[in-house]
C-alpha positions in Angstrom: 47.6 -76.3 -123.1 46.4 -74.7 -120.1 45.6 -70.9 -120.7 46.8 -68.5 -117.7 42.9 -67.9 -116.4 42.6 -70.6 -115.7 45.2 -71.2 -113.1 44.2 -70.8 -109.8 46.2 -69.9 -106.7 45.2 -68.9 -103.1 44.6 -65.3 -103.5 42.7 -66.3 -107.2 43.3 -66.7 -110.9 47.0 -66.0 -111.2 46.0 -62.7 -114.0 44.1 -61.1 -111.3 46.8 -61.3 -108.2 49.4 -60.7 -110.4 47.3 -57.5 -111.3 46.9 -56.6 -107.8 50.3 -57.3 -106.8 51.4 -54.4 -109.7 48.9 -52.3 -108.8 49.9 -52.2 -104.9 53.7 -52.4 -106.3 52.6 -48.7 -108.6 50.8 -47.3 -106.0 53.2 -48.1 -103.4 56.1 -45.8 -105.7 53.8 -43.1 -105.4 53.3 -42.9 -101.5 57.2 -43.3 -101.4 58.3 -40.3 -104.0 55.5 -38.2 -102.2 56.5 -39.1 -98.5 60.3 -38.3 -99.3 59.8 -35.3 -101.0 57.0 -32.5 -99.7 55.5 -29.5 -101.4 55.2 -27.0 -98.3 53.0 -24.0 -98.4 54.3 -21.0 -98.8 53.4 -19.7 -95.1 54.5 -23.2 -93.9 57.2 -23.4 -91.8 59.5 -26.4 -91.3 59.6 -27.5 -87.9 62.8 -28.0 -86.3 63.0 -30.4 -83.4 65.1 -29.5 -80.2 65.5 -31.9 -77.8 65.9 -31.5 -74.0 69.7 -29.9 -74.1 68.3 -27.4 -76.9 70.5 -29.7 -80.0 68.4 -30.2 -83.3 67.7 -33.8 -83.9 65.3 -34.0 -87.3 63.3 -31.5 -89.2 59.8 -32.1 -90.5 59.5 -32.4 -93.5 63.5 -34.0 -93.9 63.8 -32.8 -97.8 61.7 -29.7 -98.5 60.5 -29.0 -102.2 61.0 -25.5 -103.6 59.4 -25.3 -107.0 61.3 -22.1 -108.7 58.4 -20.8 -110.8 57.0 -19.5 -107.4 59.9 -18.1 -105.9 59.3 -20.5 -103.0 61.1 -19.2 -99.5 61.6 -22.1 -96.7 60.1 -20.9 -93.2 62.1 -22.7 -90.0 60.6 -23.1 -86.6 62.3 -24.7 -83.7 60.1 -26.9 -81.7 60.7 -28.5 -78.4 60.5 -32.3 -79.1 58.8 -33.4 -75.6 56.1 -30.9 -75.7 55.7 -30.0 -79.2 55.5 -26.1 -78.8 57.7 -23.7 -80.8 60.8 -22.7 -79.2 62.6 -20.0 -78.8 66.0 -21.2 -79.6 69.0 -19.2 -81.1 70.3 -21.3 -84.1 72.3 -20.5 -87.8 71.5 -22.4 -91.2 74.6 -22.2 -93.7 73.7 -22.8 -96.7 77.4 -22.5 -98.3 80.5 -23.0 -96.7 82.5 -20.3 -99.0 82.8 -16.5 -98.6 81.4 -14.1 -100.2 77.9 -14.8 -100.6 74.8 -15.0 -98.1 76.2 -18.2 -96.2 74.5 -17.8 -93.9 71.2 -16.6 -91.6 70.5 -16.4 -87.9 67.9 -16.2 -84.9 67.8 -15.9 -81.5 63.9 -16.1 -81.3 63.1 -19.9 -82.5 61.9 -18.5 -86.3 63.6 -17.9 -89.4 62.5 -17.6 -93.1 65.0 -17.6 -96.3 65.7 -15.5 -99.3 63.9 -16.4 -102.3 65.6 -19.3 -104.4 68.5 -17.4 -106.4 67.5 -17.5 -110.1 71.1 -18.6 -111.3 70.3 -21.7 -109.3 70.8 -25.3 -111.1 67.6 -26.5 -111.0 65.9 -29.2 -113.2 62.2 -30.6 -113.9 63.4 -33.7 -111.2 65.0 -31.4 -109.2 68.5 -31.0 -107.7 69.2 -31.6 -104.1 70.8 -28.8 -102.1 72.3 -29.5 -98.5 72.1 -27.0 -95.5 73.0 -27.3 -92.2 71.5 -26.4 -89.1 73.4 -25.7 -85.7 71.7 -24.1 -82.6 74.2 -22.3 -79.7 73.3 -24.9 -77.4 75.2 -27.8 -79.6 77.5 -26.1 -81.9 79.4 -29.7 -82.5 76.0 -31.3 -83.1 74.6 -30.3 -86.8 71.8 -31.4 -88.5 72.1 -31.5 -92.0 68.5 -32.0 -93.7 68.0 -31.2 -97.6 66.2 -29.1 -99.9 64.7 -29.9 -103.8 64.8 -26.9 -106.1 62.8 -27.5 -109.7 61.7 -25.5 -112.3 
């Protein structure tokens, strides 16, 4: 009976590129989770790219991570796509859709910064997801609808 070291294949014993094959698989999760998901400063701002007729095509980064234990406040800025420069746009997040709460904040000047995450909040150690929607004066039919992670 042949034992599993000593089986050889292109890349070497079969242990050892089966090893590396996990390891890259592992490591590969990791890059993922942190490339989906980003911690931002709390003086960073999330960039908001106009294009050429002033309509929001993506922001950057695409699901912002608000950790609740530091009161964590999400800081837009709209950006011209071509050159890369901030912009001085007028645009509206909504955050909620129904009455009677803040549903909503506004600028004229290209920069806008939220109210603190609300402490009745569901939040959880994963994190929940929370939609908001963008839409700039220029392109009110044309929302952008990007996502934000609240956790404890």
């Amino acid at each position: 009976m042949e034992s599993t070291r000593d089986v050889t294949y292109k890349g070497g014993p079969a242990w050892r590129t089966g090893g590396i094959a996990l390891a890259m698989l592992l490591l590969s999760g990791c890059f993922l989770n942190s490339a989906t998901i980003k911690a931002q400063p709390a003086s960073g701002a999330v960039k908001i790219e106009l294009d050429e007729r002033g309509c929001p095509q993506n922001v950057e980064p695409e699901n912002v991570l608000l950790d609740f234990a530091q009161r964590r406040q999400v800081e837009w800025q709209a950006v011209d796509m071509s050159t890369g420069e901030d912009a001085r746009a007028s645009y509206c997040v909504y955050f909620d859709p129904f009455v009677g709460r803040s549903t909503s904040r506004c600028t004229n000047n290209g920069s806008l910064r939220s109210q603190p995450v609300d402490a009745g909040a569901p939040k959880t150690e994963e994190g929940v997801i929370y939609k908001y929607t963008i839409v700039t004066d220029r392109c009110p039919s044309e929302p952008l609808d990007p996502k934000i992670t609240v956790r404890h």
